[in-house]
C-alpha positions in Angstrom: 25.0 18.6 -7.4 23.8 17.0 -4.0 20.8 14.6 -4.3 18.7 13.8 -1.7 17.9 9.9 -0.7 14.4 10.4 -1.4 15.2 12.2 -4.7 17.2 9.4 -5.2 14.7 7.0 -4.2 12.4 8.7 -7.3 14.8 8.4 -10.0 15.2 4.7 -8.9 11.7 3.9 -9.3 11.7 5.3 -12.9 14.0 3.4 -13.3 12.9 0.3 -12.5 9.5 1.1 -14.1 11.2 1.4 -17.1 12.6 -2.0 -17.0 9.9 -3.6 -15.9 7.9 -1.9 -19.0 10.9 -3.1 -21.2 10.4 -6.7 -19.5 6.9 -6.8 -20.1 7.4 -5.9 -23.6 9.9 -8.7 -24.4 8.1 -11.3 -22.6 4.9 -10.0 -24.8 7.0 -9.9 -28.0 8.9 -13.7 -27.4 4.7 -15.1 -26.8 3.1 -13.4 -29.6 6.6 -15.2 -31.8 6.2 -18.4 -30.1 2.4 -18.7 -31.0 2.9 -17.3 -34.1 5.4 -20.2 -35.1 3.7 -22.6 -33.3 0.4 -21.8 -35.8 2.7 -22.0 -39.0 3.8 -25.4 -37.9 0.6 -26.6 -37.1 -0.7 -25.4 -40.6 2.3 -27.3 -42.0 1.6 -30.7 -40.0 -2.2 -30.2 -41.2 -1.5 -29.8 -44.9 1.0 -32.6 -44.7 -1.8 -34.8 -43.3 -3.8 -33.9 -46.6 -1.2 -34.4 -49.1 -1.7 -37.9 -47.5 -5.1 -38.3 -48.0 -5.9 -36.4 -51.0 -2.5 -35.4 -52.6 -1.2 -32.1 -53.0 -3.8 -29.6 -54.7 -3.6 -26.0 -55.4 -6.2 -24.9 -52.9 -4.4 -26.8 -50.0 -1.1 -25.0 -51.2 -2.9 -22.3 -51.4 -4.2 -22.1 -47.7 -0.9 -22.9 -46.3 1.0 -20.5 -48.0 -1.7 -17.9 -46.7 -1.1 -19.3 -43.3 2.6 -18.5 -43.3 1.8 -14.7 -44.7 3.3 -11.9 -42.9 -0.1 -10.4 -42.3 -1.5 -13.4 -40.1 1.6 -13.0 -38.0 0.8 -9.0 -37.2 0.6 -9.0 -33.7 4.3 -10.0 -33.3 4.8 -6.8 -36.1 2.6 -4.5 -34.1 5.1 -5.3 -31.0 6.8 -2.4 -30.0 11.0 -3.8 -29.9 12.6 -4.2 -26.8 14.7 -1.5 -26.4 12.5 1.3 -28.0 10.4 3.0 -25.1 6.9 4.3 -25.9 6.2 7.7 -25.6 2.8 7.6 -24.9 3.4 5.7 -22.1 6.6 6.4 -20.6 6.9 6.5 -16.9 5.5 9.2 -15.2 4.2 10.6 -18.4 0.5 10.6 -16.7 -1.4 10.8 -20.3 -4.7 9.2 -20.3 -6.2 11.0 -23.3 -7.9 13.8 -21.1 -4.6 16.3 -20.4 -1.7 15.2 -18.0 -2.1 13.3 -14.9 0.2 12.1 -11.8 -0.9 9.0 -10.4 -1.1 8.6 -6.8 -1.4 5.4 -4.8 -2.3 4.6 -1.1 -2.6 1.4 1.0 -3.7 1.3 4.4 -1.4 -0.2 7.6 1.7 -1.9 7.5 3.6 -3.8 10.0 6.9 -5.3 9.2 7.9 -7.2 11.7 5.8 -9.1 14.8 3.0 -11.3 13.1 4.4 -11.3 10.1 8.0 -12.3 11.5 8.0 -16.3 11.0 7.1 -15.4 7.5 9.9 -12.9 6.5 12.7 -15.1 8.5 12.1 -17.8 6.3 11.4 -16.1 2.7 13.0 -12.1 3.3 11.1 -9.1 3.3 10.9 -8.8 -0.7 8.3 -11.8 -0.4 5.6 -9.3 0.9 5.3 -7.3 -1.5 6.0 -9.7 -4.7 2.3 -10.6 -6.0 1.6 -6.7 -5.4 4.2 -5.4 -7.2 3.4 -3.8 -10.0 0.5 -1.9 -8.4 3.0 0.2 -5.7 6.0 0.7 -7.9 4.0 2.0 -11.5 2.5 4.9 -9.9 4.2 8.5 -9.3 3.8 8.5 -6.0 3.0 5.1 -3.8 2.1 6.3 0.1 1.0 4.3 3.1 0.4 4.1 7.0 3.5 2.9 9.1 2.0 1.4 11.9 5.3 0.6 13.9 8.6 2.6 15.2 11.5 1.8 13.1 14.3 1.1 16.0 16.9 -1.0 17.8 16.6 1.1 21.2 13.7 2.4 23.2 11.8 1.6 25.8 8.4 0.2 25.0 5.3 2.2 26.6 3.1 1.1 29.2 -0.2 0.9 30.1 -1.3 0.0 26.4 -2.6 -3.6 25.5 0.2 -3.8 22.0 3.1 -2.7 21.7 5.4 -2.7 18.5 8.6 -2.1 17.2 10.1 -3.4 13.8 14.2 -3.0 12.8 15.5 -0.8 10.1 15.8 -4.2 8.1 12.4 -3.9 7.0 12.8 -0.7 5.2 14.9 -1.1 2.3 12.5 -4.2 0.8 9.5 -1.5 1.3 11.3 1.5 -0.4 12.3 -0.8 -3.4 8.8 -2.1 -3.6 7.9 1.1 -4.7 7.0 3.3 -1.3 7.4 6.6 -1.3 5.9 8.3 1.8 4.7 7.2 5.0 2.9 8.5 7.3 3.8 8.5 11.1 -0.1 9.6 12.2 -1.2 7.0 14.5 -1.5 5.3 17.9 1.9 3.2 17.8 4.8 5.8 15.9 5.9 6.4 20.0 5.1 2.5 20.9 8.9 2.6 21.9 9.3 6.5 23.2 10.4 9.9 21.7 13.7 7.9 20.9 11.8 5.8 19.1 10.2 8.0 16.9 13.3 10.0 16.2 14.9 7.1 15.3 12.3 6.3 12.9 12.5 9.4 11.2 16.0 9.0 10.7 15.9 5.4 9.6 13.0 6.6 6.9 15.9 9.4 5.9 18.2 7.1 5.2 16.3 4.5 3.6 15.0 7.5 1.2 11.4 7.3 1.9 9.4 10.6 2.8 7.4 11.1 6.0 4.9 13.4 8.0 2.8 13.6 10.6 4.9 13.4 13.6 8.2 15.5 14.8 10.2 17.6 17.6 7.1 20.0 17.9 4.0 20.9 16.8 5.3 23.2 13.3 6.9 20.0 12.2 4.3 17.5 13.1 1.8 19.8 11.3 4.5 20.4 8.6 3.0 19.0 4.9 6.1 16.9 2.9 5.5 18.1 -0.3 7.0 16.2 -3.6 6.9 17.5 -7.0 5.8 15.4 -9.9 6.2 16.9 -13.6 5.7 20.1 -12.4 2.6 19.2 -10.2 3.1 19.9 -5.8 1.4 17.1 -3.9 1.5 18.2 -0.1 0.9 14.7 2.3 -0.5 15.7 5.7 -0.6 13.1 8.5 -2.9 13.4 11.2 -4.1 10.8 14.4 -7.8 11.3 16.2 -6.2 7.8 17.6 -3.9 8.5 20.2 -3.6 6.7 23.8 -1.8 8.9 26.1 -2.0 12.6 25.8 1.3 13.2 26.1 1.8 12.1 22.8 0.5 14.8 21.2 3.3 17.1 19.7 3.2 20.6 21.1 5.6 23.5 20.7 7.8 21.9 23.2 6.7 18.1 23.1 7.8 15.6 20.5 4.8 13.9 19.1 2.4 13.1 16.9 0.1 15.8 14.8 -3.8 15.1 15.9 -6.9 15.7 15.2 -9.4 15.0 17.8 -10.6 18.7 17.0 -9.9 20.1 13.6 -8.4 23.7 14.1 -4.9 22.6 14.0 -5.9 20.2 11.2 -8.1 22.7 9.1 -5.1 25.5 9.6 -2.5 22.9 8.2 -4.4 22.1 5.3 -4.7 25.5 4.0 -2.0 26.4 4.9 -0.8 23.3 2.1 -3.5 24.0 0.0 -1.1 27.4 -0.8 2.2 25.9 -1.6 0.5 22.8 -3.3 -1.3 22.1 -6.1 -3.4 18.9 -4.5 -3.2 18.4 -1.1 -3.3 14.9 0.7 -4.8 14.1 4.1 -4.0 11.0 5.7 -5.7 10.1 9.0 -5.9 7.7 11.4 -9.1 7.8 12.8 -12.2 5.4 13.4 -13.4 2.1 14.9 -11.3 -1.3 15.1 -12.8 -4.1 12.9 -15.9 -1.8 12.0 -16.6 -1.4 8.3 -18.6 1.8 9.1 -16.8 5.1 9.6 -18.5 7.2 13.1 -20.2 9.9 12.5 -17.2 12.0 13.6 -14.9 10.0 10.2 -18.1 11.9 8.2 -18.1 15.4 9.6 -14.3 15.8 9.8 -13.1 14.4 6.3 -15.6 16.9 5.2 -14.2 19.7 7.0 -11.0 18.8 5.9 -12.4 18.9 2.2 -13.4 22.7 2.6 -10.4 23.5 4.0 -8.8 22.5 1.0 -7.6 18.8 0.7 -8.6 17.4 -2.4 -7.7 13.7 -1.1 -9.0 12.2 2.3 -7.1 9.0 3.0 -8.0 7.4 6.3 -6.5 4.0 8.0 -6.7 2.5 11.9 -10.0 0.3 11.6 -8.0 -2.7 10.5 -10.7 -3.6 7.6 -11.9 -1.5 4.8 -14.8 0.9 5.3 -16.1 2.7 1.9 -16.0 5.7 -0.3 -17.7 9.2 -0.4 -17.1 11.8 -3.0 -17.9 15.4 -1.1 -18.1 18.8 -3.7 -16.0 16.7 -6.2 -13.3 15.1 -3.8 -12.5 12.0 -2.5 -12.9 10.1 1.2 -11.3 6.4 1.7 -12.5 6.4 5.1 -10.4 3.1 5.6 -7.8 1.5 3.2 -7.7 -1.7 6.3 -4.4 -3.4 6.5 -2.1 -3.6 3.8 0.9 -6.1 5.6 -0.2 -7.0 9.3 -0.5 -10.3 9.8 0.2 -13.4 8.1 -3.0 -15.4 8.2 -5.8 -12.5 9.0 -9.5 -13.9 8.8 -13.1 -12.5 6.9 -12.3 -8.6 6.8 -9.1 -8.5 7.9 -7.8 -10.4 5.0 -9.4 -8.0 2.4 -6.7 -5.6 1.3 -5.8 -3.5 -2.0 -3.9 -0.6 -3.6 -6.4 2.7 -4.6 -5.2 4.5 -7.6 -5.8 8.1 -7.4 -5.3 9.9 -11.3 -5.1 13.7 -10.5 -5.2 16.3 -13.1 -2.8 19.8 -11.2 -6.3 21.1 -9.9 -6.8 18.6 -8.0 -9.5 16.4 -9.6 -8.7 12.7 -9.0 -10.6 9.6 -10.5 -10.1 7.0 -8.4 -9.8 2.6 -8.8 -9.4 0.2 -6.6 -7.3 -2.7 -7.1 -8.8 -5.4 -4.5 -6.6 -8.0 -2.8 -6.1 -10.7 -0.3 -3.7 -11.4 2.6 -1.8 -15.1 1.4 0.7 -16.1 3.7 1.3 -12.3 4.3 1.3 -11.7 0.7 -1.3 -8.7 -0.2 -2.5 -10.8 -3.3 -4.6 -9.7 -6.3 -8.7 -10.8 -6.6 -9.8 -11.5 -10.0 -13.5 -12.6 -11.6 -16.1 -13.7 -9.4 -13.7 -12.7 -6.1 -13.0 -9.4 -7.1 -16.7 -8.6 -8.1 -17.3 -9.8 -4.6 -15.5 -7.7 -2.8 -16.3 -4.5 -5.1 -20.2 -5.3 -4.2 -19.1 -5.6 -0.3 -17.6 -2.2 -0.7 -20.6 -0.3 -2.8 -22.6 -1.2 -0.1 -21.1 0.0 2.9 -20.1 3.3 0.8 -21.9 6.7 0.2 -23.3 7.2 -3.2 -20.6 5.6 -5.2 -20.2 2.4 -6.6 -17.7 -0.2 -7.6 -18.1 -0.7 -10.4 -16.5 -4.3 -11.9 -12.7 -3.0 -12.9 -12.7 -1.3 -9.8 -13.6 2.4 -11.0 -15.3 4.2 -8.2 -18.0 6.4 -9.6 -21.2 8.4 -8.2 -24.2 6.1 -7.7 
């Protein structure tokens, strides 16, 4: 039976899920043994120490012979073994005590290559993602902006202050990092032409990561990837209000990128989704640079693309992160900032993260944010006092929802 790369791709990452699970549990199991020995020998060395100073009495031989009892040593009991795989948490099984679940992730815009070149020539392009790890290859599904055509040819486009362009090298780091689907919705997927762009499709195809949001014409541009999840159809929708020339813009006959600067198209393709898929995911490129408040545009349109049926509003382009609006019971990220861009970003720009969507098949999600940090390129986990920090920032420049201090958004 023929399996595709991206299937492929899937079945890898449960895989390596499972070993890193199996990892986790050893390493967990070989501490809880180590401290458990290290306590009996320390009661040993005490009571020896006694016998010294008072001789050996019954109470003293008593308390170290209750020291060295099984039942002071039960958290190395309680450990599950190493090779015997939980059930109630197995990968993918989505169980979180309220019914099953799929988790999906999102970060905002990665590029590859350019500013964050000196970094991966001298440590490789599994560096990036090392610190963050964990937090794009657990979930089901991990998806995220690609904010450069993937290509050794084209000709770069004038008339526009940046230009990009990043080799297929960078790919297969990101794929086994945990990505799954990228989008191709934005202001820099034909940076190097329609040759470009088709060769970033294919290089995505081979590499076995999923993409939308740009094509040949305006059906496939428009066209929802849908991926199936324990029998749960999540359909990813890209769409750019960004877009410099106007010729980029896929028509029935053009090559391009799916936009949005009205919504008809949009609102058509997203109920269009909403009938083949159980939750439907929008991502867009839309808003200000370096502004950490969406336009008033960012506020009408996620909310049109709500009631047309997305249950997930996903937004990227501003370069920093902008908050969080729930609308009739769905989500809006109006900006997830950049995820890899640079290698030594400053203030906002450096403030990064991984949202966690948990979606029952109807579509309702709860949502955390893991917060992070650009290091040396390296999105990088917050903890205590930092991470409070930045979930504070982020209650306050969001819309009736808070932060609250593990990162749970909920309704103010």
């Amino acid at each position: 039976m023929y399996v595709s790369r991206s299937e492929s791709h899937q079945q890898d990452k449960l895989k390596r899920k499972k070993r890193l699970r199996r990892l986790f549990t050893i390493n967990m199991t070989l501490l809880v043994v180590i401290i458990v020995l290290l306590g009996a020998w320390l009661a040993a060395a005490n009571s020896d120490k006694l016998k010294d100073l008072f001789g050996d009495t019954g109470g003293a031989r008593k308390k170290q012979e209750e020291a060295q009892l099984p039942g002071n040593a039960g958290a190395g009991n309680d450990a599950a073994p190493a090779d015997e795989e939980d059930s109630s948490t197995e990968e993918g099984s989505g169980e979180n005590g309220d019914g099953e679940r799929i988790s999906l992730s999102f970060v905002g815009d990665l590029l590859v290559n350019e500013y964050v070149s000196a970094v991966t020539q001298r440590e490789g392009y599994n560096y990036l993602y090392q610190p963050s790890l964990l937090y794009l290859s657990e979930p089901d599904l991990t998806a995220g902006n690609l904010e450069y055509p993937v290509t050794d040819r084209g000709v770069p486009v004038e008339g526009t202050p940046y230009v990009f362009k990043g080799s297929p090298e960078t790919l297969p780091s990101m794929r086994d990092a945990g990505f799954d689907v990228l989008s191709l919705a934005n202001n820099h997927t034909l940076d190097q032409g329609v040759e470009g762009m088709l060769d970033t499709m294919k290089h995505l195809d081979d590499a076995g990561i999923s993409h939308m949001g740009a094509g040949s014409n305006d059906t496939e541009a428009f066209m929802p990837l849908i991926k199936e999840v324990r029998g749960t159809k999540v359909a990813y929708i890209g769409i750019s209000r960004i877009i410099p020339f106007v010729s980029w813009k896929a028509d029935k006959r053009v090559a391009g990128v799916a936009e949005t600067y009205e919504t008809k198209r949009a609102v058509a393709a997203i109920a269009k989704a909403k009938e083949q898929a159980d939750i439907v995911v929008v991502m867009v490129h839309w808003g200000k640079e370096r502004s950490d408040r969406p336009l008033p545009y960012q506020h009408d349109f996620g909310k049109q693309y709500i009631d047309a049926g997305a249950d997930l509003v996903i937004g990227s382009h501003p370069h920093v992160l902008q908050g969080f609006e729930m609308y009739k019971g769905k989500w809006i990220a109006y900006s997830l900032g950049n995820f890899i861009f640079t290698s030594y970003p400053k203030g906002t720009a450096a403030e990064t993260g991984v949202l966690d969507a948990l979606c029952t098949k109807d579509g309702d999600c709860d949502l955390k944010f893991h917060p992070m940090i650009t290091v040396k390129a390296q999105p990088t986990p917050l903890e205590a006092d930092a991470a409070k920090a930045l979930f504070d920032r982020l209650t306050s420049i969001s819309f009736g929802v808070k932060l609250r201090e593990d990162g749970v958004i909920v309704p103010n």
